[in-house]
TORDRENFI-601192 format. One record per residue (C-alpha): residue number from 1; x, y, z. Coordinates in pm, 1 decimal, always signed. Each point is the difference from the previous one (the first is absolute). Layout:
% residues N
SITE  num         u         v         w
SITE  NUM         X         Y         Z
...
END
This chain:
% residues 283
SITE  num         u         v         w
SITE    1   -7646.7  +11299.0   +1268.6
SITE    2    +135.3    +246.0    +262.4
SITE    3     -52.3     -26.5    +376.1
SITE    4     +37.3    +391.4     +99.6
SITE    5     -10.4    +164.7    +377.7
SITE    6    -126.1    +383.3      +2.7
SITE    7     +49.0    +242.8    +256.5
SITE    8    -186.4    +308.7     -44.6
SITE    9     +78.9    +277.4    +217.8
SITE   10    -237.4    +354.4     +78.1
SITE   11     +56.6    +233.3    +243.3
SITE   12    -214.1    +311.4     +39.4
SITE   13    +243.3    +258.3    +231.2
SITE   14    -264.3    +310.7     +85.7
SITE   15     +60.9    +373.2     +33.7
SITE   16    -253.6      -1.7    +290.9
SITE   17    -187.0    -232.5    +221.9
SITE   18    -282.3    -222.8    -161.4
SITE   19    -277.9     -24.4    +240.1
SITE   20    -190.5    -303.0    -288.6
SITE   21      +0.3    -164.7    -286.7
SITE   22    -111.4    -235.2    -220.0
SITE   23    +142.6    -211.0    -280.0
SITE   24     +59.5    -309.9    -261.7
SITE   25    +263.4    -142.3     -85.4
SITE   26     +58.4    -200.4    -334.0
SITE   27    +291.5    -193.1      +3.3
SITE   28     -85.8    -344.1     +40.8
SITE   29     +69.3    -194.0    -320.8
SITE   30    -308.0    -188.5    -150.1
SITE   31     +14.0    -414.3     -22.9
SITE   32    -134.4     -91.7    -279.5
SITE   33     +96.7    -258.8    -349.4
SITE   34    +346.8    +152.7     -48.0
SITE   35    +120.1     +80.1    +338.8
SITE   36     -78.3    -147.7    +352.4
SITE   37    +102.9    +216.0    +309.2
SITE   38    +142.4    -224.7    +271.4
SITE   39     -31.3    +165.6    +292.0
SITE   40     -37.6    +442.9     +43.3
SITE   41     -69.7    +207.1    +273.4
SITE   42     -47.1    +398.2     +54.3
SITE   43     +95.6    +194.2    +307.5
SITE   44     -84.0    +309.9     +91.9
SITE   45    +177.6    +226.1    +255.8
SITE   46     -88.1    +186.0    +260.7
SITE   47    -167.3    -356.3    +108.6
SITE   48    -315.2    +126.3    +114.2
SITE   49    -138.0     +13.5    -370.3
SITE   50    -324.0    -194.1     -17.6
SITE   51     +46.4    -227.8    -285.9
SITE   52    -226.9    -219.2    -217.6
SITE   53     +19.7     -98.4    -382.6
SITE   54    -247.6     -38.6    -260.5
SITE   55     -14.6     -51.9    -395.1
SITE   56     -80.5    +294.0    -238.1
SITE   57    -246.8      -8.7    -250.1
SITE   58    +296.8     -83.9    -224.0
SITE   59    +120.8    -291.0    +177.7
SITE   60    +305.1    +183.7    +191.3
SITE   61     +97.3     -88.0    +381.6
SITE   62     -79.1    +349.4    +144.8
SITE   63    +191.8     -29.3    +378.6
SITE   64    -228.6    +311.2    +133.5
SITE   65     +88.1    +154.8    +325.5
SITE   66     -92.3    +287.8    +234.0
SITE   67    +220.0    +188.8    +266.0
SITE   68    -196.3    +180.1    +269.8
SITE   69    +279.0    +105.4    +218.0
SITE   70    +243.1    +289.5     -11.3
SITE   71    +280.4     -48.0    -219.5
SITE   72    +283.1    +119.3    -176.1
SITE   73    +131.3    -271.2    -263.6
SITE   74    -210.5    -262.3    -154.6
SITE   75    +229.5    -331.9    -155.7
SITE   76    -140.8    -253.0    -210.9
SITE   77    +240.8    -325.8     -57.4
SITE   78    -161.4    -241.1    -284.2
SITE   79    +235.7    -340.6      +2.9
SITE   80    -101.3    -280.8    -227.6
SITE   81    +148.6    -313.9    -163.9
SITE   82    -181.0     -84.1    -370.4
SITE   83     +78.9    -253.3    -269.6
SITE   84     -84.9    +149.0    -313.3
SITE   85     -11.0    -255.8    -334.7
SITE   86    -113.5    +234.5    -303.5
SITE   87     -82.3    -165.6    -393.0
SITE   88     -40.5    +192.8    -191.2
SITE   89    -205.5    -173.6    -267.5
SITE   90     +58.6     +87.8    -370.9
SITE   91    -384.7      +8.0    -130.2
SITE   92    -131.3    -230.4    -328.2
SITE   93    -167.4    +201.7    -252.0
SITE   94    -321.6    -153.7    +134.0
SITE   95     +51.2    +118.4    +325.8
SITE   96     -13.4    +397.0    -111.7
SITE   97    -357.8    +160.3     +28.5
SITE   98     -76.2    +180.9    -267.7
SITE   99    -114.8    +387.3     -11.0
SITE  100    -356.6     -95.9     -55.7
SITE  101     +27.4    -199.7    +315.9
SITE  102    +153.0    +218.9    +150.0
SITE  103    -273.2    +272.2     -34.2
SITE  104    -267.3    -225.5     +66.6
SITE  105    -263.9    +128.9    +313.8
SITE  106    +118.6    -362.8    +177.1
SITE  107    +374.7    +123.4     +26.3
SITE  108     -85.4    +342.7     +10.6
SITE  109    -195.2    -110.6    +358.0
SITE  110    +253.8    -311.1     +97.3
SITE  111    +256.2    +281.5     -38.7
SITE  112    -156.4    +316.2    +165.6
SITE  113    +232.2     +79.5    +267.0
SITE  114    +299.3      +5.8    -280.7
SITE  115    -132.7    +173.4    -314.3
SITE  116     -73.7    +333.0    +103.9
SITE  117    +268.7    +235.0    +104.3
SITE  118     +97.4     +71.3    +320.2
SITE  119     +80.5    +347.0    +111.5
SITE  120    +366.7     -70.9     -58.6
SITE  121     -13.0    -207.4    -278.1
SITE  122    -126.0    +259.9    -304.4
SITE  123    +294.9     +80.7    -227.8
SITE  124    -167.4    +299.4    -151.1
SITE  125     -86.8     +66.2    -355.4
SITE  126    +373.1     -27.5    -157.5
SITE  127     +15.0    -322.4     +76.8
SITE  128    -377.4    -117.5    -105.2
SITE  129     +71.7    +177.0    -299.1
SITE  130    +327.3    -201.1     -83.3
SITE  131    -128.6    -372.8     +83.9
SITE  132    -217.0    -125.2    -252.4
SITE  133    +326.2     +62.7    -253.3
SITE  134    +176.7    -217.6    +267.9
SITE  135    -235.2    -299.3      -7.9
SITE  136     -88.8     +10.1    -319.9
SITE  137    -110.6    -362.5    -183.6
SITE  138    +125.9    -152.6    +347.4
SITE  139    -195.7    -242.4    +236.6
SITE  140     -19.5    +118.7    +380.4
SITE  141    +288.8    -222.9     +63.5
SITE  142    +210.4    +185.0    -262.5
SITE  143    -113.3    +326.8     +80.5
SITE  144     +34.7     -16.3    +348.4
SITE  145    +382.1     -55.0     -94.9
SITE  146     +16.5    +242.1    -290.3
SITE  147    -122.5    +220.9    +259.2
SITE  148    +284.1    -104.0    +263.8
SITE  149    +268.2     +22.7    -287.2
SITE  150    -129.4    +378.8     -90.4
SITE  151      -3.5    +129.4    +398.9
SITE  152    +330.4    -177.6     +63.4
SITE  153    +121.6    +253.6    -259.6
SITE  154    -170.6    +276.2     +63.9
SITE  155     +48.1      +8.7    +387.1
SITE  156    +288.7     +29.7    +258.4
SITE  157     +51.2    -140.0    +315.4
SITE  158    +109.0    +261.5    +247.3
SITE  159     +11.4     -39.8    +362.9
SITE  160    -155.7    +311.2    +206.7
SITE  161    -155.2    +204.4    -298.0
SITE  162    -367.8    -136.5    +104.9
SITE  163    -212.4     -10.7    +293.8
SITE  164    -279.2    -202.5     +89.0
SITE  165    -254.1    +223.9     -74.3
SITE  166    +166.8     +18.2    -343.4
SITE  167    -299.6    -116.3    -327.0
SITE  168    +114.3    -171.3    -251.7
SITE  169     -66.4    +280.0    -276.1
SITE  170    +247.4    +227.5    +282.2
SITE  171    +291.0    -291.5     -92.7
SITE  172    -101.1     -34.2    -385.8
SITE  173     +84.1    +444.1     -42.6
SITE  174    +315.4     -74.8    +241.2
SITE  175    +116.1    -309.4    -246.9
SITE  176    +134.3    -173.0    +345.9
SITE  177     -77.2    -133.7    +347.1
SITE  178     +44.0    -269.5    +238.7
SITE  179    -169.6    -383.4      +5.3
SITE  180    -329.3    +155.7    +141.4
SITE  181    -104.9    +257.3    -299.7
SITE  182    +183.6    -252.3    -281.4
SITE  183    -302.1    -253.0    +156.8
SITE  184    -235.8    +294.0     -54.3
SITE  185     +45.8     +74.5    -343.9
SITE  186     +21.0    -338.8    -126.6
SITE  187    -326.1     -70.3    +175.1
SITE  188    -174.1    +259.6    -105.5
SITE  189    +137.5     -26.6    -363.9
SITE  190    -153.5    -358.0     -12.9
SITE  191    -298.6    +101.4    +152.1
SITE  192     -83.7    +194.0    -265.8
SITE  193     +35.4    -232.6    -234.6
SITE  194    -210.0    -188.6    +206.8
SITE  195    +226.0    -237.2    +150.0
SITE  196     -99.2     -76.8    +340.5
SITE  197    +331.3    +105.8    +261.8
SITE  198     +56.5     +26.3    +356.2
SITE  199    +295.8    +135.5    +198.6
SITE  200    +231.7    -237.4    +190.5
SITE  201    +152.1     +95.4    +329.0
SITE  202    +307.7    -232.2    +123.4
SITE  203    +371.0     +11.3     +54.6
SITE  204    +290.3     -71.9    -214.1
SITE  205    +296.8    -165.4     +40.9
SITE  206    +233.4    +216.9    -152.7
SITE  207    +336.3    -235.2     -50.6
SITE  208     -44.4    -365.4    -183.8
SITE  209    +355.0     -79.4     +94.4
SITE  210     -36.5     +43.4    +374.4
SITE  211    +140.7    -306.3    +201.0
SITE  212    -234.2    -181.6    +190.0
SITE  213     -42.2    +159.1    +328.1
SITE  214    +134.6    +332.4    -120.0
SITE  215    -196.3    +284.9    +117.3
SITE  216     -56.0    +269.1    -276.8
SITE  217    -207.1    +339.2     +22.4
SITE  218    -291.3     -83.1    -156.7
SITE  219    -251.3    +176.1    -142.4
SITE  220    -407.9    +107.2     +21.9
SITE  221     -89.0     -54.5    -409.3
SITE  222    -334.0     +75.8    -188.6
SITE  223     -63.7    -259.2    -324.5
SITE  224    -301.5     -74.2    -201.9
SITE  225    -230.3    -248.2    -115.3
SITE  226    -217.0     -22.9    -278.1
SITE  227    -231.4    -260.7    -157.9
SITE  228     -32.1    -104.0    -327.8
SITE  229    -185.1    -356.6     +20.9
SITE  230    +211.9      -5.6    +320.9
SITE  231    +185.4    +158.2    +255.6
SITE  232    +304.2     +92.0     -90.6
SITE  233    +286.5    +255.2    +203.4
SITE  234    +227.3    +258.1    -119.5
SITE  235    +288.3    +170.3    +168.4
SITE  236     +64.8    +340.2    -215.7
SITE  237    +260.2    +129.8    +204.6
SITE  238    +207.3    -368.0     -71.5
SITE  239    -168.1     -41.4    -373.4
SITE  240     -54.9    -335.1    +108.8
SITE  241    -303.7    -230.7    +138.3
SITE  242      +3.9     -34.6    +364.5
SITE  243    +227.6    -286.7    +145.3
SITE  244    +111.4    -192.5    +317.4
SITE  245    +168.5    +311.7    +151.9
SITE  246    -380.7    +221.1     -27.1
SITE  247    -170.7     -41.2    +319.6
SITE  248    -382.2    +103.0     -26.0
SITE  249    -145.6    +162.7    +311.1
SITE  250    -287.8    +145.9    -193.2
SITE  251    -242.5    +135.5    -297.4
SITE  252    -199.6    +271.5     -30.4
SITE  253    -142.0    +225.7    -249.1
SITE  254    +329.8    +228.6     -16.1
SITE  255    +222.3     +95.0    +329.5
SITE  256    -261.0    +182.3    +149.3
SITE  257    -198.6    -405.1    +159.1
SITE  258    +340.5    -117.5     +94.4
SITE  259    +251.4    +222.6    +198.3
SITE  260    +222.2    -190.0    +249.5
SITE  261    -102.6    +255.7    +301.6
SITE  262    -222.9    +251.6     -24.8
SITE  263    -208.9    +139.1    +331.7
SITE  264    -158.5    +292.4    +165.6
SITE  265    +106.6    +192.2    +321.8
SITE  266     -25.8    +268.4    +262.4
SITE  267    +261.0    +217.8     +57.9
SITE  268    +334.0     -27.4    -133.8
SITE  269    +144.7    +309.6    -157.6
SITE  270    +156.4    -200.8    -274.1
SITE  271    +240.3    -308.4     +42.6
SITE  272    +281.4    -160.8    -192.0
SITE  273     -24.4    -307.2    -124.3
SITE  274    +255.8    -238.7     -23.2
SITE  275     -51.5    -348.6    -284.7
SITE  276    +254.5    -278.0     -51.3
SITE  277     -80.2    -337.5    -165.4
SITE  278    +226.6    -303.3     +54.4
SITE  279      +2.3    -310.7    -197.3
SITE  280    +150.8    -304.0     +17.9
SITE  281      -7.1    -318.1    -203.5
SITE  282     -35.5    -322.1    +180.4
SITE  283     -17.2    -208.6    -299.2
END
């Protein structure tokens, strides 16, 4: 168990003077079985921002707000304290579905929001053409990891050589990109498999050895899960399940249903933007 702070910093500095906008902000950490958040709270700046909060069709704490005053700098300052417990359980051979199941019109429909691919999530023909030799006389469990095992060696983890808009078939020709497209293409590889997936927003506590109380630069990640009689989570930038130092904020189909900030405006003439994430552990 881990008892984690986050500070998570945005500032929007513009060419020119906005005269409106309006946007949502996703940076409130979900409570749910594995983590509970203790207490959170978003502020926006200038203070005249209209704010209200709703859940998404996916379950994520949208904080949406709307400025309809002149101004020149927008700041958005998430704070919250979270306990995160993760377990990751390791599955009987009962537990796995099987492909028939798998392909059945039941889970086809229980799982319709995580089978098809997204418009980031297709890894382009290459890659389709390469994974039924990867999964081969494998279960979904098996495959899911065979599939894991073959990206891990395939791909590179390079900071600043993607964007957002950035597919996952864009990363795959590249052979390397950051947390966000390495999601991507290991969701859409399972997809088509048919392997229901979803992409994980959250932030990372980058150091395991920090002191209590220590405050580290933390870090905006993208993970995965997938199901396979359950679900199950994958971080394929750390090869590694997700543990006590992932903090989920939200899922979504690929990045696309879960930005942090994201908002429209009126005026402007371009801005700089300014990020900085701040973690420490409590516990």
């Amino acid at each position: 168990m881990t008892r984690l702070r986050i500070l998570h910093h945005t500032a929007y500095r513009y060419n020119r003077r906005v005269t409106l906008s309006y946007n949502e902000a996703r940076m409130t950490p979900l409570t749910e079985p594995q983590q509970v958040v203790l207490e959170s709270q978003v502020r926006v700046t200038p203070t005249q921002a209209a704010v209200s909060s709703y859940k998404d069709y996916w379950g994520t704490r949208v904080t949406a707000f709307d400025m309809q005053i002149p101004h020149e700098f927008l700041e958005v300052v998430s704070s919250t304290t979270v306990e995160v417990h993760r377990v990751e359980r390791v599955p009987a051979e009962g537990d796995i579905v099987s492909w028939e199941r798998l392909r059945s019109p039941e889970l086809e429909d229980q799982f319709s929001d995580w089978l098809p691919q997204s418009r980031l999530s297709g890894p382009g023909s290459e890659v389709l053409g390469t994974l039924p030799g990867v999964v081969e006389g494998l279960d979904p469990h098996r495959a899911a990891h065979a599939v894991f095992e073959w990206l891990r060696g395939e791909m590179r983890y390079r900071p600043g050589s993607t964007a957002v808009t950035t597919d996952a078939e864009q990363a795959w020709n590249q052979r390397e990109g950051v947390c966000q497209d390495l999601a991507h293409l290991a969701i859409g590889s399972l997809r088509s498999l048919g392997i229901p997936a979803r992409y994980i927003s959250g932030y990372l506590h980058p150091r395991s050895s920090a002191d209590i109380g220590e405050v580290v630069a933390g870090q905006s990640h993208a993970w995965l899960e997938w199901w396979d009689g359950e679900w199950r989570s994958w971080d394929p930038t750390n090869h590694k399940p997700a543990g006590d130092f992932h903090v989920t904020v939200a899922r979504g189909r690929d990045y696309r249903d879960v930005p942090p900030l994201k908002g429209i405006l009126s005026g402007g003439g371009g801005s700089h933007l300014d990020v900085g994430v701040e973690i420490t552990r409590l516990a």
